[in-house]
C-alpha positions as CSV (number, residue, x, y, z in Angstrom):
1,X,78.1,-5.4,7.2
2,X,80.0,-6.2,4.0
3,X,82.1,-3.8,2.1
4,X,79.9,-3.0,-0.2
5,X,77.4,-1.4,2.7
6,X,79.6,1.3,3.4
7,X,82.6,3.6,2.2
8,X,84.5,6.4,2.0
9,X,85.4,9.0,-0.8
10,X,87.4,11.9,-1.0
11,X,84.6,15.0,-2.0
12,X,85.5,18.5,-3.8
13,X,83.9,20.7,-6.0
14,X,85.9,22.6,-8.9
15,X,84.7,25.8,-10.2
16,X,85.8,28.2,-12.8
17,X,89.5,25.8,-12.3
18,X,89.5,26.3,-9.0
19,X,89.5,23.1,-6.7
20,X,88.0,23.4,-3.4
21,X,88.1,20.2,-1.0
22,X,85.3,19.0,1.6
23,X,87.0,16.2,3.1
24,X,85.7,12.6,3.1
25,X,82.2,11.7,1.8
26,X,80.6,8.3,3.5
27,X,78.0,6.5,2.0
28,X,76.2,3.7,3.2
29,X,73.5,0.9,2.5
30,X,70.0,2.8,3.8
31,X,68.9,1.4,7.2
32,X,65.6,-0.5,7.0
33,X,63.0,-0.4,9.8
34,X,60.9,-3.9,10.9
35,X,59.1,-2.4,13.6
36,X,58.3,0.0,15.9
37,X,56.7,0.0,19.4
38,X,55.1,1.5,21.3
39,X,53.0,3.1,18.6
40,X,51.5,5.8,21.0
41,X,53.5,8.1,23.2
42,X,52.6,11.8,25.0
43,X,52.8,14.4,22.7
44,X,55.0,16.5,25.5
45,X,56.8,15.2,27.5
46,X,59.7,12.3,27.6
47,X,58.1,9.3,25.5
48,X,60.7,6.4,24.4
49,X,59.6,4.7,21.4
50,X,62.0,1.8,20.4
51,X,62.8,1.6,16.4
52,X,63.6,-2.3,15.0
53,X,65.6,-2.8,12.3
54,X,68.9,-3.4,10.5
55,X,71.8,-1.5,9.5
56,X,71.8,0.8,12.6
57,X,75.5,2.6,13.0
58,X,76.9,5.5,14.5
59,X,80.5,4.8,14.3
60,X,81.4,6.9,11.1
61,X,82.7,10.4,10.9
62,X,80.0,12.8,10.9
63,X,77.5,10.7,11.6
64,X,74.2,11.8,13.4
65,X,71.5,9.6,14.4
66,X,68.4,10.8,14.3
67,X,64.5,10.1,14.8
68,X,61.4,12.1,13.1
69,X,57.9,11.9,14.7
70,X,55.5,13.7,11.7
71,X,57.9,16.5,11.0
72,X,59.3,16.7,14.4
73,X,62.7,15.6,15.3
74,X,63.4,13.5,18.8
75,X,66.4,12.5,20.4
76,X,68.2,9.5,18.7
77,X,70.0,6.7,20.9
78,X,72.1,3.8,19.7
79,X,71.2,0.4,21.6
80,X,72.3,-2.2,19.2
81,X,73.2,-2.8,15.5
82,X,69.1,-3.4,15.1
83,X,67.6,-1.4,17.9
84,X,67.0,2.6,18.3
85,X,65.4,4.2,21.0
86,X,63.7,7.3,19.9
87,X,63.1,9.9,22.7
88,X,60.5,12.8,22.4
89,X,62.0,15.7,23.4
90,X,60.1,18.0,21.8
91,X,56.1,19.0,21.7
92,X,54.1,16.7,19.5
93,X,50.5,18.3,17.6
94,X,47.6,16.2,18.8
95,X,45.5,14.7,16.1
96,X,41.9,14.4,14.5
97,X,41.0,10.4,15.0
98,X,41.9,8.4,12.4
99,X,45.3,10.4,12.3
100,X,48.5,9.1,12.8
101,X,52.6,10.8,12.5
102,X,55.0,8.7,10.7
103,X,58.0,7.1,12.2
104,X,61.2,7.2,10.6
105,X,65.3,7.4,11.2
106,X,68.0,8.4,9.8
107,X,72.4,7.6,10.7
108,X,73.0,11.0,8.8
109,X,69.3,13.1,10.0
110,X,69.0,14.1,6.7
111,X,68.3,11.1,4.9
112,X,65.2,9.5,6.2
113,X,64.5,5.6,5.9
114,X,61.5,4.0,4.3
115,X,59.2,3.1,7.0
116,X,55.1,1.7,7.0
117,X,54.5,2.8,10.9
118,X,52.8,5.5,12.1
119,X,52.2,7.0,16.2
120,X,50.0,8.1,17.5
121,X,50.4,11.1,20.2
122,X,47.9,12.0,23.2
123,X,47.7,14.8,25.5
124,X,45.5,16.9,27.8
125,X,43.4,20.0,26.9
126,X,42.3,21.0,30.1
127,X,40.3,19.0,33.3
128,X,37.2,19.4,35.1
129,X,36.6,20.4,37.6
130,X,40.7,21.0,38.6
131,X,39.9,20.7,42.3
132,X,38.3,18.6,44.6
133,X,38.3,18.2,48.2
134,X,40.3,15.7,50.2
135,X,38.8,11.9,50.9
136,X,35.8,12.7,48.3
137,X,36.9,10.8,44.9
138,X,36.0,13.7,42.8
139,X,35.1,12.6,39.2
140,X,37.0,14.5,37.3
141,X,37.0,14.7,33.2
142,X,40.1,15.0,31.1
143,X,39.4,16.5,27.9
144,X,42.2,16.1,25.1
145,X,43.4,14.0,21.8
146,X,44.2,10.4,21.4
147,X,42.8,8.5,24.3
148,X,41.2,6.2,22.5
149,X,44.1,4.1,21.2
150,X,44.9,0.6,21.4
151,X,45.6,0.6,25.0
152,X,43.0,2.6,26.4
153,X,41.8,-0.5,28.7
154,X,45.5,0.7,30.2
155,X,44.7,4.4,30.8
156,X,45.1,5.5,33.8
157,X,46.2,9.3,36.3
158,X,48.7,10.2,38.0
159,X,48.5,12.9,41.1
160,X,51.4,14.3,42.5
161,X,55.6,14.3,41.9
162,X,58.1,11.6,41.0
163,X,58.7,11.8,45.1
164,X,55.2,11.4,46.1
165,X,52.0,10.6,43.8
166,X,48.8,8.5,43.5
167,X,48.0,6.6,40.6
168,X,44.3,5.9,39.8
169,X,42.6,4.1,37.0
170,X,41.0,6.1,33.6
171,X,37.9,5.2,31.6
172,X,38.1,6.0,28.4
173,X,34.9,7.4,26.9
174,X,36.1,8.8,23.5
175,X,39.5,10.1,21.5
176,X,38.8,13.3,23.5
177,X,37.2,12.4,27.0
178,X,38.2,10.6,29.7
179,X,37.4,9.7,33.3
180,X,39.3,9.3,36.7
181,X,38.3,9.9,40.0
182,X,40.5,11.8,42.4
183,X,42.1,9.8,45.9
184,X,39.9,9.3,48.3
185,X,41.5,8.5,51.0
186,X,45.2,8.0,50.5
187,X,46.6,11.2,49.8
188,X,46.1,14.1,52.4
189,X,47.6,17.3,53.0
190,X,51.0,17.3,55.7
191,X,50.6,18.8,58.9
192,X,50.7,22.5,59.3
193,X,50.1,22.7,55.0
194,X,47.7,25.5,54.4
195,X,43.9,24.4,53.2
196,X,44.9,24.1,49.7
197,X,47.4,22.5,47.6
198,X,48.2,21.9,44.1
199,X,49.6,18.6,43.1
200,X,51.2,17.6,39.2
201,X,48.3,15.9,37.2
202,X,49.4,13.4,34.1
203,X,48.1,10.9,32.4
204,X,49.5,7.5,30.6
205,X,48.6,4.5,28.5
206,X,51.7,2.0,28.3
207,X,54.4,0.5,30.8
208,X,56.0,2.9,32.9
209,X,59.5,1.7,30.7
210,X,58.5,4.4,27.9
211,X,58.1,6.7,30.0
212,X,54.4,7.5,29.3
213,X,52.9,10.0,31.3
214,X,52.3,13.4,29.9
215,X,54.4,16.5,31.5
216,X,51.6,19.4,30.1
217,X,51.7,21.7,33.0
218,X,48.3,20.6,34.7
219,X,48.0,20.8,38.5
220,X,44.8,19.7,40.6
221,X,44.1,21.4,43.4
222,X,43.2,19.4,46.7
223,X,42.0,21.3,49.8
224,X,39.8,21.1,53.2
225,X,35.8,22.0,52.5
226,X,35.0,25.1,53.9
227,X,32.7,25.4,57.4
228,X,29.8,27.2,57.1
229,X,28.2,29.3,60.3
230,X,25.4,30.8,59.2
231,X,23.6,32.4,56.2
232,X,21.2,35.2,56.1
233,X,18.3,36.3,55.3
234,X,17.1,33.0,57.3
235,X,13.6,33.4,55.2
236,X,13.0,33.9,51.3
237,X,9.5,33.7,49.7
238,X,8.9,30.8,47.2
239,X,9.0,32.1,43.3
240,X,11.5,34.9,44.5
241,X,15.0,35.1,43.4
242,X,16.5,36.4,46.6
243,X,19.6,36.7,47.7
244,X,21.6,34.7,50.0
245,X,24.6,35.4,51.9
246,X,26.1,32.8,53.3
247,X,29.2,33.2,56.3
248,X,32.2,30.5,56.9
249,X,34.4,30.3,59.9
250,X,38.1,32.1,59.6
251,X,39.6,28.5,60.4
252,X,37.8,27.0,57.8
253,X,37.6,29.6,55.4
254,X,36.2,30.5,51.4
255,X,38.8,31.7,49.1
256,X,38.7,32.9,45.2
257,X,38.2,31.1,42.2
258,X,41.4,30.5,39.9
259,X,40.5,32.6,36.7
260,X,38.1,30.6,34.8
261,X,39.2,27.7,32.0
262,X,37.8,27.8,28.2
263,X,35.5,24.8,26.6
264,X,33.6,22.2,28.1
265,X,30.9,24.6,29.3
266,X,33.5,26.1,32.8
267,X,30.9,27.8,34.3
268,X,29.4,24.6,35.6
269,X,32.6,24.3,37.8
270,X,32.1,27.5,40.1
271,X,30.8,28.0,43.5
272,X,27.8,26.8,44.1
273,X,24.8,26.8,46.8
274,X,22.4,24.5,46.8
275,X,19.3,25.1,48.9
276,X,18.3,21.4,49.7
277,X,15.3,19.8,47.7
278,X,14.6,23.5,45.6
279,X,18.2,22.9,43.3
280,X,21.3,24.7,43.5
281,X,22.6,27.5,41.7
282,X,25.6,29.6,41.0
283,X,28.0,31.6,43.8
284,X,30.0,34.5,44.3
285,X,32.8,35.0,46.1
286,X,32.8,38.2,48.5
287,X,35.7,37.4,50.7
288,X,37.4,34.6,53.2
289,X,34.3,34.4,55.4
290,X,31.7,35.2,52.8
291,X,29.8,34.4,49.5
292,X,26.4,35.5,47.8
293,X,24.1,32.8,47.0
294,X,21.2,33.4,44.8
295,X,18.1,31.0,45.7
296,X,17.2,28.9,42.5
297,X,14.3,28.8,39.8
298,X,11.6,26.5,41.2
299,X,9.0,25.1,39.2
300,X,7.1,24.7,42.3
301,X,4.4,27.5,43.0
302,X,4.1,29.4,46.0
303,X,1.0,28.2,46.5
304,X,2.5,24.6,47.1
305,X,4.6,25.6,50.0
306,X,3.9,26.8,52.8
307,X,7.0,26.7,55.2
308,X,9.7,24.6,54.6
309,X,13.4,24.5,56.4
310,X,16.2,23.5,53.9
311,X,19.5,23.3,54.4
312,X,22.7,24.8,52.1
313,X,25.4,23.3,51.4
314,X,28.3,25.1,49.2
315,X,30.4,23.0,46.5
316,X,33.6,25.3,45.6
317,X,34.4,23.0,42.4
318,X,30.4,22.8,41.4
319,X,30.4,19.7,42.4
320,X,31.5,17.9,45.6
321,X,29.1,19.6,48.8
322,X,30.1,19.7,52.2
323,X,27.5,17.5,53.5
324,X,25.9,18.0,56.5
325,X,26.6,22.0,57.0
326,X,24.3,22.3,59.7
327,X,23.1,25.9,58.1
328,X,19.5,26.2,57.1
329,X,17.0,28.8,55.5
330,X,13.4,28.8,55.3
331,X,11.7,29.0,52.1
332,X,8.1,30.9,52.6
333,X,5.1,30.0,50.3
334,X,1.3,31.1,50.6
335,X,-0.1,27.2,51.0
């Protein structure tokens, strides 16, 4: 840097004949910025975006290095003369496609450099169904901003702590939707854990260096389907809407619903029955051993049917049935 890039002046301020002193004033040449990377980041949680440039310093008195996302400060950190690592300490807004916060620095946080690149943050709104039982791959979808972004081949989930977590590939289907299905087979619940357990849920887009996954606060929910004993009535008429109740055993037990989430139509993800080749339809929780199934609209007339023995099979995310139940009902018509 050459003399003429930075100094040093004394600074006061005289009023009314009065003289008051501020100390030394520094000024400097203005920083310039050459790049920036990654240009995406989570909008909460500890994204590192690296700054390129020249004329970085923090070796002056009074000096404060400092980033701005949009109108958000982050964390400033001095790697070199020409590189600053930027991290996001603080929540970014998500953003309407097409949008984009710029990306700037300052050595004083006050006096922001000219800069031509923008990022772009991404983050969860909310995930269906957030449960699934253990070794069925539940599909689950991710709803949010700024998934579809230049490395969206790259998305991918993340189940479970820093100790001890699963990571599973996304598909990207929009800036606001995205797919990933839950383990399998790999991640199961520790001996003696009750039936249910809640694990961290993130999601990323870059290399694990910027640290990319989001830290929002969601948790899926992994636990042991329920077994079912027997339901009664063990008859209902064809073209009825009857009603069901269906028993589990105490080691293998029901339990209530988490209060319901907003958007995306919820009500999809709640208990269900389904009553074999007649459809399914909505559940409701009674207690451990029992829920209330309502038998499902038919198209079918009564006069169609005459006996037929179906079995039910419950889904406590809507979605994934415990197969094979082994508890049946008979649905009566008059053919």
């Amino acid at each position: 840097m050459s003399e003429n890039d930075f100094g040093t002046v004394t600074f006061a301020v005289k009023l009314e004949g009065i003289k008051q002193s501020f100390g030394d004033f520094h000024y400097y040449r203005q920083c310039v910025i050459d790049d920036v990377t990654p240009l995406i980041a989570p909008n909460d949680g500890k994204g590192a975006i690296y700054v390129i440039g020249r004329g970085f310093r923090d070796d002056f008195e009074n000096s404060k290095l400092g980033c701005r996302i949009g109108n958000t400060l982050a964390q400033a950190q001095l790697l070199d003369s020409n590189t600053i690592r930027c991290t996001i300490n603080q929540e970014l807004p998500l953003l309407e496609e097409g949008e984009s916060l710029l990306v700037t620095v300052a050595l004083n946080t006050y006096s922001w450099a000219a800069s031509d690149f923008s990022m772009l943050p991404y983050g969860i709104s909310a995930i269906y169904p957030n449960m699934g039982p253990i070794g069925q791959g539940t599909n689950i979808l991710v709803t949010g901003k700024g998934f579809d972004n230049d490395l969206r081949e790259n998305g991918r989930c993340k189940f479970g702590t820093e100790d001890h977590y699963i990571i599973v590939e996304a598909n990207v289907l929009d800036n606001e939707h995205l797919i990933c299905k839950s383990p399998a087979d790999v991640f199961g619940l520790p001996d003696g854990a009750s039936d249910q357990i809640s694990v961290p849920f993130s999601i990323a887009f870059q290399e694990d260096l910027y640290f990319p996954f989001t830290q929002t606060g969601e948790k899926y929910r992994m636990y042991r389907q329920p077994k079912l004993e027997e339901a009664s009535p063990k008859e209902v008429h064809v073209g009825r809407l009857s009603e069901v109740f269906v028993r589990s055993s105490e080691d293998a037990p029901f339990w209530q619903p988490a209060p319901p989430a907003t958007g995306e139509a919820y009500e999809q993800y709640g208990i269900k029955c389904r009553f074999g080749r007649f459809g399914s339809s909505s559940a409701t929780y009674i207690n451990r051993t029992t829920i209330l199934c309502l038998t499902p609209n038919t198209r079918e007339s009564p006069s169609d049917v005459s006996t037929e023995v179906v079995e039910i099979t419950v889904a406590m995310n809507g979605v994934d049935y415990n197969e094979d139940s082994g508890v049946t009902v008979q649905f009566m018509g008059t053919g």
